[in-house]
C-alpha positions, 0 to 999 in steps of 0.5 A, a space after each residue: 522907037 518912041 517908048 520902046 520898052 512899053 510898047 512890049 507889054 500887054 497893057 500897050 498893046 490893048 491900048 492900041 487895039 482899042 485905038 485900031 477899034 475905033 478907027 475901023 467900022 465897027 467898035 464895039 464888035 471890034 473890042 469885044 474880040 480883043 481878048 480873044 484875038 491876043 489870048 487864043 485857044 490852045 495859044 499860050 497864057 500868063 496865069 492859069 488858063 487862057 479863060 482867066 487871062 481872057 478875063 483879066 484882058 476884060 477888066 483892063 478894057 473895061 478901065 480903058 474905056 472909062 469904066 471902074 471894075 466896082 461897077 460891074 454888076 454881071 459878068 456876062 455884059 459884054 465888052 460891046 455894052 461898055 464900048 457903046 456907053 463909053 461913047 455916050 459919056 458926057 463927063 470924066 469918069 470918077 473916081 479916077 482909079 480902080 482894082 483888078 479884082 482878078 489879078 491883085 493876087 491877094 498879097 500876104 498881109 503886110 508883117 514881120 517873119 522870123 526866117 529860117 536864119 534864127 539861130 535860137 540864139 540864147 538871149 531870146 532878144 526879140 521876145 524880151 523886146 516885144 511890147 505884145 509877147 508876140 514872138 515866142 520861141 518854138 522848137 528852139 526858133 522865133 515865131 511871130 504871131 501875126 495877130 499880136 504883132 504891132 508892126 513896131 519892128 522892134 524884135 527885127 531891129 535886136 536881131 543879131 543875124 538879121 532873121 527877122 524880115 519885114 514883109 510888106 504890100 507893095 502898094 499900101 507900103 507905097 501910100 502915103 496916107 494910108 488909102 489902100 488896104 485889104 478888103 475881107 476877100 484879101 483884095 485891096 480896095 482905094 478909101 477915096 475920102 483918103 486918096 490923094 491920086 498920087 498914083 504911087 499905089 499904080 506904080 508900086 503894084 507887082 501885078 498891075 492890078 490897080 489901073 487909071 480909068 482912061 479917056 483915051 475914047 473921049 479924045 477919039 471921038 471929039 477928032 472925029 467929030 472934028 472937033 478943035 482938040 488942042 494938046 496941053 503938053 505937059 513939059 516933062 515929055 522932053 524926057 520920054 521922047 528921042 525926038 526935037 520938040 518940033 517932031 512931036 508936035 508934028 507927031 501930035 498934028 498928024 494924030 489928030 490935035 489941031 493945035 498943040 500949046 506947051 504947058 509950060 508957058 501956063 508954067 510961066 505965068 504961075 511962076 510970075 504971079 506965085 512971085 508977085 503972091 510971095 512978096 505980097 504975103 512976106 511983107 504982110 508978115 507970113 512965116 512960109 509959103 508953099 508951092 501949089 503947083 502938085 495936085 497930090 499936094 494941094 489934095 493932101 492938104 485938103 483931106 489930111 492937113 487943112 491947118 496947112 492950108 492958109 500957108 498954100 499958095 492961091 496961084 493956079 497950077 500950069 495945066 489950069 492957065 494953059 487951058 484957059 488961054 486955049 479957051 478964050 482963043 477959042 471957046 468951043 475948043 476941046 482941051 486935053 492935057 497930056 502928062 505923066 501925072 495921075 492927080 491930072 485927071 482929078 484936078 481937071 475933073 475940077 477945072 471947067 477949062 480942062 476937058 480930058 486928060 491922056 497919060 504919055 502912055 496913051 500918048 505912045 499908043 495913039 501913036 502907034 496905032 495910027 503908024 506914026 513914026 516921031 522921028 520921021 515926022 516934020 518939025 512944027 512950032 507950038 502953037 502956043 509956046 513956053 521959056 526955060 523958067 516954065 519948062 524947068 517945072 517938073 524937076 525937084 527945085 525947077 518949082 523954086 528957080 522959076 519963081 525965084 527969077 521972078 522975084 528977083 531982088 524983091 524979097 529975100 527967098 529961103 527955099 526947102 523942098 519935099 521932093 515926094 510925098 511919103 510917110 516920111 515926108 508927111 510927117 515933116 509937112 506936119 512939122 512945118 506947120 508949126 516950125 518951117 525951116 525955111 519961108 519957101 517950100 516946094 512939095 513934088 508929090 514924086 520923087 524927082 518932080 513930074 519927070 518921074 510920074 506915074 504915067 510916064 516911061 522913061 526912069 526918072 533921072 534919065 528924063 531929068 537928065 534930058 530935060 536939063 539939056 533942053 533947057 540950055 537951048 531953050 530962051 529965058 523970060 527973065 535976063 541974069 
């Protein structure tokens, strides 16, 4: 089955209730009793009792349904008034991401401990190194005063048998600019003049307590309105589906789209004029350029690093070019992007060609909750379709190779590439401005490129490796 292994959680399955809802006569009466009908009474629960798990269930509808848990403002309101406003929606919902209250379980705040593997050891090394005299000795052990400490890690480095362990927040520890952190009630709360929607917190998250807010009911609605509603694929689907290319846009068609366009062929065209943008700025004497192709980059950029600006390349990104063919040959055509990305949702809330954005999570559940079989289903053509140059995007270095084919022999291209955007990363990014080592960079916002996004299912190097082998058969647009 398409995405098997997601289809088994709890997040999934609301998705396609919520789905089932619509569909049937009466939705907000319908997804009012969701939480009920998956947590029973006298049923079995995953926390507490069956009235938080209820309530937690809430919270993810709430998300589901476009809506941010801050918004909240009594509890009583039921399921069935956000059900009816979220039909009501005019305009995306923003900000993009939003917190569990209920189920960020209050992690430890980050530090250092001193375990019980301390041997008391007679050199005391991690107290003479401490810079606070934070570490002191009790009882013949090392104890850490999480008040003083700094976070320097220097008593863990000295430690000769490895008793001190850094205990970290999964999802600050992820964040690369540092946007989440605790509030007073030791929940974790998203600076938004800091996020750049990378979605690393999301996926970091023990708990999933940190959720994207869905557009999944804004689709719906516009099928059954009858709309046009045009699927913008992002290419990295070639590895979170068992199936040819052809099925999925069969699969696709049958769910609802009326015509379905491969991102990829807006890849393409960003390819081709990045190549045209490069050779103009090398011969008018530009140390670098950088791709501008990840949405986390380019808002990175943007709130952290805007003396990098002038180096970014003013080339638009795939999903942009692929909507805006889909609106001029059709004006009154609803566009959705579906990927694996959470900034998406932000760069299209800025983009007038991009009307919404489902991940290929709400992909796999509309899906399933229309009992669609991917495999089963006939194989169809894109309605607008890409090359080998555009589909090798979202991999680290597809960025490059695309471009690159474009150049051809035009400029000389030394690339470098900052496969993931981490703390790491971003101090090399400061560097670069300054001093780059090549006149090239390409900057994925995740590890491995698009292929390993947040929104997706399928491990990274498991997608990367099925996308390579698409892109054997698939035609180039460049001869060599």
């Amino acid at each position: 089955m398409y995405f098997k292994n997601y289809s088994a959680t709890t997040h999934f399955e609301l998705m396609v209730r919520l789905i089932r809802a619509f569909d049937s006569t009466d939705f907000s009466k319908g997804v009012d009793r969701i939480p009920v009908e998956m947590r029973p009474r006298g049923g079995s629960h995953t926390r507490c009792c069956v009235y938080r798990d209820r309530a937690i269930l809430k919270y993810r509808l709430m998300a589901l349904l476009g809506f941010g848990i801050e918004e909240e403002e009594d509890e009583l309101v039921p399921l069935s008034h956000y059900a009816e406003m979220s039909l009501k929606r005019e305009s995306a919902p923003n900000p993009v991401l939003t917190v569990i209250d209920e189920a960020c379980n209050g992690c430890v705040r980050t530090r250092y401990e001193a375990t019980n593997a301390c041997r008391g050891c007679l050199t005391h090394a991690c107290v003479e190194v401490c810079p606070k005299d934070a570490v002191t000795l009790i009882n013949g052990k090392s104890v850490i005063d999480p008040d003083r400490c700094i976070q320097c890690g220097k008593c863990m480095e000295v430690c000769p048998y490895h008793a001190i362990v850094h205990i970290p927040i999964p999802c600050e520890e992820s964040c690369p600019t540092g946007a989440i952190s605790k509030m007073s009630n030791s929940k974790e709360t998203i600076d938004y003049e800091k996020c750049i929607f990378c979605g690393k917190c999301l996926a970091a998250c023990p708990f999933n307590a940190i959720l994207e807010r869905s557009q999944l009911v804004e689709v719906i609605q516009e099928m059954a309105r009858g709309k046009r509603v045009t699927a913008l694929v992002a290419p990295a689907i070639v590895g979170e589906t068992p199936s040819t290319m052809g099925q999925l846009v069969g699969a696709l068609k049958t769910a609802g789209f009326s015509h379905v366009f491969e991102v990829a062929s807006g890849a393409d065209k960003t390819a081709a004029i990045e190549a045209d943008e490069f050779v103009e700025r090398m011969e008018e004497g530009a140390p670098f350029m950088t791709s501008s192709c990840c949405p986390a980059y380019t808002e990175f950029v943007e709130k952290h690093l805007p003396e990098m600006k002038r180096f970014v390349s003013d080339t638009r990104t795939p999903m942009h070019y692929t909507a805006k063919a889909a609106k001029e040959e059709t004006p009154d055509a609803i566009t959705v992007f579906i990927g694996p990305c959470v900034a998406k949702r932000k760069e299209a809330s800025d983009d007038p060609f991009v009307d919404h954005v489902l991940t290929f999570r709400e992909l796999r559940a509309l899906l399933a909750a229309r009992n669609i079989e991917i495999l089963q289903c006939d194989e169809t053509a894109f309605d607008l379709a890409g090359r080998a140059e555009g589909r090798g995007f979202p991999v680290s270095g597809g960025v490059t190779e695309g471009v690159k084919a474009y150049i051809g022999e035009r400029a000389p291209i030394e690339p470098v590439t900052i496969d993931g955007l981490d703390k790491r990363s971003v101090k090399k990014l400061r560097a670069y401005v300054k001093r780059c080592p090549g006149n090239f960079v390409e900057i994925m916002g995740c590890e491995g490129g698009c292929i390993a996004g947040p929104s997706g299912v399928e491990p990274g190097k498991k997608a990367g490796r099925k996308l390579q082998a698409f892109l054997k058969e698939s035609p180039r647009g460049i001869e060599g």
